[in-house]
C-alpha positions as CSV (number, residue, x, y, z in Angstrom):
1,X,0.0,0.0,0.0
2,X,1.6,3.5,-0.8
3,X,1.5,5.8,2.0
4,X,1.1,9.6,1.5
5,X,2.8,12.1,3.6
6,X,0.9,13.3,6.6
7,X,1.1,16.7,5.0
8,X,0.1,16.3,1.5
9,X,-3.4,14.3,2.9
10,X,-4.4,16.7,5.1
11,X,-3.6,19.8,2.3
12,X,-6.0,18.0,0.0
13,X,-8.4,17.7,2.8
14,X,-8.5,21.1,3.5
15,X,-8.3,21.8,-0.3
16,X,-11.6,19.3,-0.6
17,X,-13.5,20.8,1.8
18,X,-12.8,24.2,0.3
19,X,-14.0,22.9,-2.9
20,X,-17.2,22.1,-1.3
21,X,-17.9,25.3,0.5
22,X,-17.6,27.2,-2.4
23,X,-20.1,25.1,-4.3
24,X,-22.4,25.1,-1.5
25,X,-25.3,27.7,-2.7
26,X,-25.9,30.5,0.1
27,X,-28.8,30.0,1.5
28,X,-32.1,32.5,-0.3
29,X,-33.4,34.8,2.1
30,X,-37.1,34.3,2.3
31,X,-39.5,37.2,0.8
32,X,-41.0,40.0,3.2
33,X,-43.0,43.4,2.2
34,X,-46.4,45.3,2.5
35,X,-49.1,46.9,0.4
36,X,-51.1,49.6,2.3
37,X,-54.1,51.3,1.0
38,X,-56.2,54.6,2.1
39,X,-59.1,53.7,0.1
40,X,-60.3,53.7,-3.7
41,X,-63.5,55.8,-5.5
42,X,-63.8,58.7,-7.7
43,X,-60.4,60.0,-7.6
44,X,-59.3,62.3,-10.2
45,X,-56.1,64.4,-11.6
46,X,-58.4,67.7,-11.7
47,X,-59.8,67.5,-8.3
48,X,-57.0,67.0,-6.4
49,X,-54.4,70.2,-6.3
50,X,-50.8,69.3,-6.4
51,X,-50.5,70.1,-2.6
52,X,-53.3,67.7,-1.7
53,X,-51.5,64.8,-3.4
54,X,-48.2,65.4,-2.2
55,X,-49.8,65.4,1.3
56,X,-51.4,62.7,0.0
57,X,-48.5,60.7,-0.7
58,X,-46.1,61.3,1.9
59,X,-48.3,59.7,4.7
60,X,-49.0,56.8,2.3
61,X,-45.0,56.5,2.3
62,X,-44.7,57.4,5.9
63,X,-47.2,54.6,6.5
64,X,-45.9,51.9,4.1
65,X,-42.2,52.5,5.4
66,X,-43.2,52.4,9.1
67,X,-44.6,48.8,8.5
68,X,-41.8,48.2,5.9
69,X,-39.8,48.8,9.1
70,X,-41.2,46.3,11.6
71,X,-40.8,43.9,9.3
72,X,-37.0,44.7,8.0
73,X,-35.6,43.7,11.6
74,X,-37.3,41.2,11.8
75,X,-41.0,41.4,13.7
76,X,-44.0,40.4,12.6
77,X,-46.7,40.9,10.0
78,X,-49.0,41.7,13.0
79,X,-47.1,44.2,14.3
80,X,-46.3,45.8,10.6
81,X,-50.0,46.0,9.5
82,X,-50.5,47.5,13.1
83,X,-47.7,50.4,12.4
84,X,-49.2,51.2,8.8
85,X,-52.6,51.6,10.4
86,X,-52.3,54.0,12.7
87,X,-50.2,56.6,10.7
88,X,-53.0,56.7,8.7
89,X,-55.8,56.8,11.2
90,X,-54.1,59.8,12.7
91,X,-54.3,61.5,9.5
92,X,-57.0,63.6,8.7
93,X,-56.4,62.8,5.5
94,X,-58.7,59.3,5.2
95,X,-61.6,58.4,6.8
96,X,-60.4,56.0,9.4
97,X,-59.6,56.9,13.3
98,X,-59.0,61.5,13.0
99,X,-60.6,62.6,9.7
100,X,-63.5,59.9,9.4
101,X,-66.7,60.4,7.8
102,X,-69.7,61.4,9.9
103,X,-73.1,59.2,10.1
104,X,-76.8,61.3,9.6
105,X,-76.3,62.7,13.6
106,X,-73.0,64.1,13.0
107,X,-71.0,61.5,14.7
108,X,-68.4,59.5,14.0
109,X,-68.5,55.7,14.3
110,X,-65.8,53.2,13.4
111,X,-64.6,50.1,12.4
112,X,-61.8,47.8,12.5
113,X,-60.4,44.7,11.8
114,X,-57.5,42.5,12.1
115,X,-56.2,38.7,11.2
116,X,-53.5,36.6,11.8
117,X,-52.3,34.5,8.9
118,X,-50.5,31.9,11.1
119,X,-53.3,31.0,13.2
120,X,-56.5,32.3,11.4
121,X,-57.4,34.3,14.9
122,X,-59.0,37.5,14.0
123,X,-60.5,40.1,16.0
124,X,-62.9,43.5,15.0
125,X,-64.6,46.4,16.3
126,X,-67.4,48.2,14.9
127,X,-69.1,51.3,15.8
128,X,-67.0,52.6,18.2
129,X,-67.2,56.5,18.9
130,X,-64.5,56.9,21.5
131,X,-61.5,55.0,20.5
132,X,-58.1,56.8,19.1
133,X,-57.0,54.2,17.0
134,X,-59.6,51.2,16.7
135,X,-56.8,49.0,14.9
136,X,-55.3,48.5,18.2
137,X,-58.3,47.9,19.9
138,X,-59.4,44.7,17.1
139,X,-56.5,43.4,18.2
140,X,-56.9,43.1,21.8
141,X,-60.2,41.8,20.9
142,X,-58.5,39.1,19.1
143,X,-55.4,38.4,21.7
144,X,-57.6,38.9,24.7
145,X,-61.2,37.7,24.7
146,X,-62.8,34.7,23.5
147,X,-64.7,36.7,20.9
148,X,-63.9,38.1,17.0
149,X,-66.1,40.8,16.6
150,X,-67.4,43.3,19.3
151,X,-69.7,46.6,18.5
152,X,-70.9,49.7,19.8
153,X,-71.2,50.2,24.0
154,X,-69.9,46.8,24.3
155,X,-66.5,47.1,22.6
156,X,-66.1,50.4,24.3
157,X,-66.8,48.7,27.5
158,X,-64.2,45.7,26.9
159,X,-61.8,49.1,26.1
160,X,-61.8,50.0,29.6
161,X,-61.5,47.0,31.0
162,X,-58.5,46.2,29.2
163,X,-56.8,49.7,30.0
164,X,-57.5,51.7,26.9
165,X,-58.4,55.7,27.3
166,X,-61.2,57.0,26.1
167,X,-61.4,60.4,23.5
168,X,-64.3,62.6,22.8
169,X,-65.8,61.9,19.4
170,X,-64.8,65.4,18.5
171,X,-61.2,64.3,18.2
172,X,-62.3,62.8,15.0
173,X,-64.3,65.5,13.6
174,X,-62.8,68.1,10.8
175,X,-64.5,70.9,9.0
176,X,-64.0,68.8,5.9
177,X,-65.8,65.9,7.0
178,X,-68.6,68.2,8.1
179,X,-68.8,70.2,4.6
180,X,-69.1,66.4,3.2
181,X,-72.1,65.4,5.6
182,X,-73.8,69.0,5.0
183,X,-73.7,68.1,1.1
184,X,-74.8,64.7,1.0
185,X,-77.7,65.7,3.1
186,X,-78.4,68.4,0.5
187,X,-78.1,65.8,-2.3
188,X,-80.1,63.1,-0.8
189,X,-82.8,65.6,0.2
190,X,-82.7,67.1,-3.2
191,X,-82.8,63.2,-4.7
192,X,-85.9,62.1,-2.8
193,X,-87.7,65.2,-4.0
194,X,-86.9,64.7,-7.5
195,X,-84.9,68.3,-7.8
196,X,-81.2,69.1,-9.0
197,X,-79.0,70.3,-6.2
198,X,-76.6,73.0,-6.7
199,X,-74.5,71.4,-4.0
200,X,-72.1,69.3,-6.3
201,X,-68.7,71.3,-6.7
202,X,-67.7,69.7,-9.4
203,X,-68.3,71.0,-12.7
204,X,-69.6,68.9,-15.4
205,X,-70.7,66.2,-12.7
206,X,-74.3,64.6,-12.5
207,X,-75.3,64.8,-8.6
208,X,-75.7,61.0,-8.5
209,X,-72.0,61.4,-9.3
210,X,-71.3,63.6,-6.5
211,X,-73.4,62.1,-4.2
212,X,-71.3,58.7,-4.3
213,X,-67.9,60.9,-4.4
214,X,-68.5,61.6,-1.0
215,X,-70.7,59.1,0.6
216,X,-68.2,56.1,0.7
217,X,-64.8,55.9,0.2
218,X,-60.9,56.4,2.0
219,X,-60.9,53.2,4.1
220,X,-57.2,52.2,5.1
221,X,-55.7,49.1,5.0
222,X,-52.2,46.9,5.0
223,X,-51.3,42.9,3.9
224,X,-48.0,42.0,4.9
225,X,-45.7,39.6,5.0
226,X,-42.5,38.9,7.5
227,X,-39.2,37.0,7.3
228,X,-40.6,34.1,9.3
229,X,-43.5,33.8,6.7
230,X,-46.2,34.7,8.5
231,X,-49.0,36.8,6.8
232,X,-51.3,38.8,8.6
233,X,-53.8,42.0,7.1
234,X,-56.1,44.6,8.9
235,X,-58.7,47.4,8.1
236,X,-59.9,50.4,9.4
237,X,-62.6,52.9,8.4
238,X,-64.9,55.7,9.5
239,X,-67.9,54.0,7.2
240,X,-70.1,56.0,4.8
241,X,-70.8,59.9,4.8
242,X,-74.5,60.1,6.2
243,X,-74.8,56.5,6.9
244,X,-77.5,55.9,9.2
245,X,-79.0,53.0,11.4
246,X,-76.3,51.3,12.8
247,X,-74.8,51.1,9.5
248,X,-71.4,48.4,9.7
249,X,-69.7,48.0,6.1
250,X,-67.3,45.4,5.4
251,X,-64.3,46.6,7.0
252,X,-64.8,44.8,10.5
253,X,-66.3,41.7,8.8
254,X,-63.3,39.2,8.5
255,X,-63.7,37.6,5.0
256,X,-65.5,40.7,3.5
257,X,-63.0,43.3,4.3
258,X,-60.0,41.5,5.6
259,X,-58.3,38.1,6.3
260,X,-55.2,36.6,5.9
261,X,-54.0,32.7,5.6
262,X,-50.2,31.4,6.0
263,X,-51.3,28.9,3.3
264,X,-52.2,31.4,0.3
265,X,-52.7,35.2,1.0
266,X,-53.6,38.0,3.4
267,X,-55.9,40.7,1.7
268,X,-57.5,44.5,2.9
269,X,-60.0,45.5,0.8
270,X,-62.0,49.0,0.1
271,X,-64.8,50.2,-1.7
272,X,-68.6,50.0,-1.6
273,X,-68.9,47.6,1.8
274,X,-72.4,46.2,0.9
275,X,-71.1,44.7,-2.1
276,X,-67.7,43.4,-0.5
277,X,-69.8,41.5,2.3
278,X,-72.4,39.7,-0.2
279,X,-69.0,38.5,-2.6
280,X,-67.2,37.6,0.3
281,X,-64.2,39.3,-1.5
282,X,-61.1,39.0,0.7
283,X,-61.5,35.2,1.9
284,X,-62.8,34.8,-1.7
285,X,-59.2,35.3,-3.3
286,X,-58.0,33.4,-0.5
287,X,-60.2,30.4,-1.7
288,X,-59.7,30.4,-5.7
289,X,-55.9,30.2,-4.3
290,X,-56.1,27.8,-2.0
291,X,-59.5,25.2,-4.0
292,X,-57.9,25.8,-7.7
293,X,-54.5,27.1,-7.6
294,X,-55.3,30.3,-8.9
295,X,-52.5,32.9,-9.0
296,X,-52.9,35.8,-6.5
297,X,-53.5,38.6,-9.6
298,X,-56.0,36.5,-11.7
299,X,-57.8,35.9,-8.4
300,X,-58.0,39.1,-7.0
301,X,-59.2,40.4,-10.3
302,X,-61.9,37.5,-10.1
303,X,-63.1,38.8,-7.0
304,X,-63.0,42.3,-8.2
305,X,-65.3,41.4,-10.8
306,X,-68.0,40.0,-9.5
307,X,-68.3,42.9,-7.0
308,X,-68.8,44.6,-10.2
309,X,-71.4,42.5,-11.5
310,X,-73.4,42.6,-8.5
311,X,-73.3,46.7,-8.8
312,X,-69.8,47.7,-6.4
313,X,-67.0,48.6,-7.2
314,X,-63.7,49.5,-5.3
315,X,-60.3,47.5,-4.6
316,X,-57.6,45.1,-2.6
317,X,-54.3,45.2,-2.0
318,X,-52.8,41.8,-0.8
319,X,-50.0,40.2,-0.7
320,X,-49.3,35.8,-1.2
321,X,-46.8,33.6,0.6
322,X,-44.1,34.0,-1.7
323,X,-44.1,37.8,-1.8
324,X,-46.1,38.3,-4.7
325,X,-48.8,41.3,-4.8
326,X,-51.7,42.0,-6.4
327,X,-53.4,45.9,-6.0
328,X,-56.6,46.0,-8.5
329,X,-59.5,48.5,-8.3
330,X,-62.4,48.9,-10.7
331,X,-62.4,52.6,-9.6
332,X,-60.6,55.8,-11.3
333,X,-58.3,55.6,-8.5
334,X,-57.1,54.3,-5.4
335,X,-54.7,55.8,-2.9
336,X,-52.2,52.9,-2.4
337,X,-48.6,51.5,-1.9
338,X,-46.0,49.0,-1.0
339,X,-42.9,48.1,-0.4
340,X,-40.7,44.5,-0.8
341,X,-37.4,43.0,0.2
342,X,-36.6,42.4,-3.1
343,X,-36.5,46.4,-3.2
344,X,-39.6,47.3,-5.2
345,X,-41.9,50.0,-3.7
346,X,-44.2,52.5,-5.1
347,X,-47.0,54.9,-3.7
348,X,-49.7,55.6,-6.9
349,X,-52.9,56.9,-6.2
350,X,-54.6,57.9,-9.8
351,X,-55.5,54.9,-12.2
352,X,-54.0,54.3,-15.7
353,X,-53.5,57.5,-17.8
């Protein structure tokens, strides 16, 4: 048997297991991002001033890179949706948390919703009228009560209990919300009596038009996605200008307005609630992913489009288990955004030119 030096066997050793290292492929990093939204209707170039929408866009980007944030070092999907949502219910700007919509009286009453992706849990609030950011307060319904969805008195109630202060509903008032409610009571008066209004600002617009412009729309919402794979997606909205009986949209219904499922997708939706409950939008996509293998795009646009055959209209952002994201609307605009590891972001709010 020929023996080898001591030397020259363990150099080849050490050059073998060099060989191997370098051939060894680095490990991929695993996908992470968000998409955000702050609602989708009649959005157009001409009535929005170039100061509105750069307002406009930097909280969408303040928002989107707050969540983008969370999840960059490393927390979770929870967390980031939670982050997003409440830079933009403390902006006057949409109609969630400061700056919502008022109902006929003059208050405001909202809604919120949140879901967990890696354990289905869910929790929701709906027509609270004291709470600063109702985002927060969805999620304590879903971490610490037995329940998904509470409303009214009752979720105020559990707010207390579980340490949360209480505002006056006036923090959420503006002088813009209140010009809104002031004309869609004009226009709805004027449309039961069978009279034009000379309340619609807009030039050239119909007040059917009008009235829809500012009735329903600005809802905000997030889908994201963290490094451990975990999905998770949450809502939050002030309702409908001059909405009256109780009123609840789709926002705090988990499968209308949001959800969110490790094994497929986590989705937020906006637009005209009545419609998003009966199609069952969010959990819908969710379902043509999960039952056919549908990819996330073709099945958000699915969704989208049977809103539209049932009379609705408005939009999704969501985002699937592998980082892909779909952000469709059937509206002229919607203000929206997002943000991925692979370094793609955008904030858009018009449509297609």
């Amino acid at each position: 048997m020929r023996l080898f030096p001591i030397a020259v066997w363990l150099g080849t050793a050490v050059l073998t297991s060099a060989l191997c290292t370098a051939q060894t492929p680095a490990p991929m990093k695993k996908p992470y991002g968000l998409v955000i939204h702050g609602g989708a209707g009649i959005v157009l170039r001409e009535n929005i001033s170039p100061q509105l929408e750069a307002e406009y866009r930097a909280k969408l980007t303040e928002a989107r890179d707050a969540g983008y944030a969370v999840l960059e070092r490393g927390g979770s999907a929870l967390d980031a949706v939670i982050a997003a949502v409440i830079i933009m219910e403390d902006s006057p700007l949409f109609n969630a948390g400061k700056g919502a919509v008022m109902n006929q009286d003059g208050i405001c009453e909202l809604d919120a919703s949140l879901m967990d992706g890696a354990t289905q849990a869910a929790g929701a609030v709906a027509s609270v009228r004291r709470i600063k950011n109702p985002i927060t307060l969805a999620r304590a319904v879903m971490e610490k009560s037995e329940h998904v969805l509470l409303a009214g008195e009752g979720a105020e109630k559990f707010a207390v209990e579980r340490g949360f202060a209480l505002v006056d509903n006036s923090y959420f008032q503006t002088e813009r919300r209140r010009t809104e409610l002031q004309r869609a009571q004009q226009l709805e008066a004027a449309k039961k009596s069978g009279k034009k209004s000379a309340a619609h600002p807009s030039k050239g617009d119909s007040d059917e038009a009008d009235f829809e412009r500012i009735s329903r729309y600005g809802t905000v919402g997030c889908a994201a996605l963290d490094q451990n794979g975990n999905l998770a997606a949450g809502t939050s909205t002030g309702g409908r200008t001059n909405k009256k009986f109780g009123r609840i949209g789709d926002a705090p219904i988990i499968g209308a307005g949001t959800y969110a499922n490790n094994a497929t997708c986590a989705v937020s939706a906006t637009g005209w609630g009545e419609f998003f409950i009966r199609a069952s939008v969010a959990h819908d996509i969710a379902a043509q992913m999960e039952y056919r293998g549908t990819p996330l795009a073709a099945a958000a646009n699915a969704a989208l489009a049977k809103v539209a055959k049932l009379g609705g209209d408005g939009g999704v952002v969501c985002i699937d288990k592998d980082g892909n994201i779909a952000l469709p609307f059937n509206t002229s605009g919607m203000y929206r955004g997002y943000r991925l590891s692979t370094g793609a972001s955008a904030v858009e709010i018009f449509g297609p030119k």
